[in-house]
C-alpha positions in Angstrom: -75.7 2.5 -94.4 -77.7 1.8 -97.4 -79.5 -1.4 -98.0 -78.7 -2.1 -101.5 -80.2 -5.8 -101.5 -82.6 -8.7 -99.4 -80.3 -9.9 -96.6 -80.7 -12.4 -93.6 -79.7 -13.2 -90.4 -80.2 -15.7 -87.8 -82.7 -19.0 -87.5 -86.0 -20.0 -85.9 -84.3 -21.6 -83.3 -85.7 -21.5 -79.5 -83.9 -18.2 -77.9 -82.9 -16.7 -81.2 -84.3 -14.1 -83.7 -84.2 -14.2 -87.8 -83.9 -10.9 -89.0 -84.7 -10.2 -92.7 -83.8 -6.7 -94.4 -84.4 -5.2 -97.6 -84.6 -1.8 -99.5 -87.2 0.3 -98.3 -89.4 3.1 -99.6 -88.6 5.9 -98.0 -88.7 4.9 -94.4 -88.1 2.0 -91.4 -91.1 -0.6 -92.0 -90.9 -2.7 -89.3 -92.8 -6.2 -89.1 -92.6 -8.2 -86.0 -93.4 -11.5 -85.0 -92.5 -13.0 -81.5 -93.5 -16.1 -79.0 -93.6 -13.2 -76.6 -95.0 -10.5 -78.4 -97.6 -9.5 -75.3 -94.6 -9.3 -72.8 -91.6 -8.0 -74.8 -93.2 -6.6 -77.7 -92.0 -2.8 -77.4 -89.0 -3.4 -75.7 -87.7 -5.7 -79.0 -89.1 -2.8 -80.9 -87.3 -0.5 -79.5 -83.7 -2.6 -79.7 -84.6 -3.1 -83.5 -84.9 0.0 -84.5 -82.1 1.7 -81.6 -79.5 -0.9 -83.8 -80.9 0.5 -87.4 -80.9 4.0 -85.7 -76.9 3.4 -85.1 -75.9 1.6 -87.8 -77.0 4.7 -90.2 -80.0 2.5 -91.8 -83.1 4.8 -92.5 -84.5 3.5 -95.4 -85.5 -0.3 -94.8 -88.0 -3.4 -94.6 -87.3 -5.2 -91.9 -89.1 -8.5 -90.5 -88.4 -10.0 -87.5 -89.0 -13.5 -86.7 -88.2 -13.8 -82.6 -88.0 -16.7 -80.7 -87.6 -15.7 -77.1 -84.0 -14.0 -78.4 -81.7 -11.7 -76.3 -81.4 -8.1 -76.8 -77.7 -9.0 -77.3 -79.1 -10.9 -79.9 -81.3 -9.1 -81.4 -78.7 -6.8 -81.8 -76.1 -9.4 -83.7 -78.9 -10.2 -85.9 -79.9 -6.9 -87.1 -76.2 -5.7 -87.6 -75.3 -8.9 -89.3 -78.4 -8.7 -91.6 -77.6 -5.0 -92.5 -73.5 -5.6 -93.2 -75.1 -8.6 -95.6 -77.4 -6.5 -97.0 -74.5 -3.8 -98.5 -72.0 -6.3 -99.2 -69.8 -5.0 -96.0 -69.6 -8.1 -94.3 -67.5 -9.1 -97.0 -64.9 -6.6 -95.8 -63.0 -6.3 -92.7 -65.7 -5.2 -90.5 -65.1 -5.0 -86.7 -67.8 -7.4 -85.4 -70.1 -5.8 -82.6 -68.0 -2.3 -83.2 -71.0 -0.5 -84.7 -73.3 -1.2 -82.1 -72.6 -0.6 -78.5 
């Protein structure tokens, strides 16, 4: 998928993540920001850009805001963010298909 504009997802709720994605230049620029950054750091990395990775994104700034989130969530968040981003989520687009 491309990312043709800026696109959110989520809040900065306890336990959940706000994912932000926009057109990139050239690559996956990833910015992260947790409450538990020293503990779950690479593991949130790695769901980030495992979720990009299957959603066909390889061309994107993303910032993550996290708040203690799920990988479940993390994962909602980032696919949620993308389908704003190019206008899919406008469509009928089977919720949590993309992602397993």
């Amino acid at each position: 998928m491309e990312i043709l504009k800026p696109a959110m997802a989520g809040t900065l709720e306890s336990s959940d993540a706000q994912v932000t994605v926009e057109p990139g230049e050239g690559k996956i620029e990833l910015s992260l920001e947790s409450s538990v950054l020293n503990q779950y750091g690479r593991q949130i990395r790695q769901t980030v850009l495992e979720t990009l990775d299957r959603l066909g994104v390889n061309n994107a700034r993303v910032t993550v805001v996290d708040k203690g989130a799920l990988d479940c969530t993390l994962k909602a968040r980032v696919e949620c963010a993308v389908f704003r981003s190019c206008d899919a989520s406008a469509k009928n687009i089977p919720w949590g298909g993309a992602v397993r």
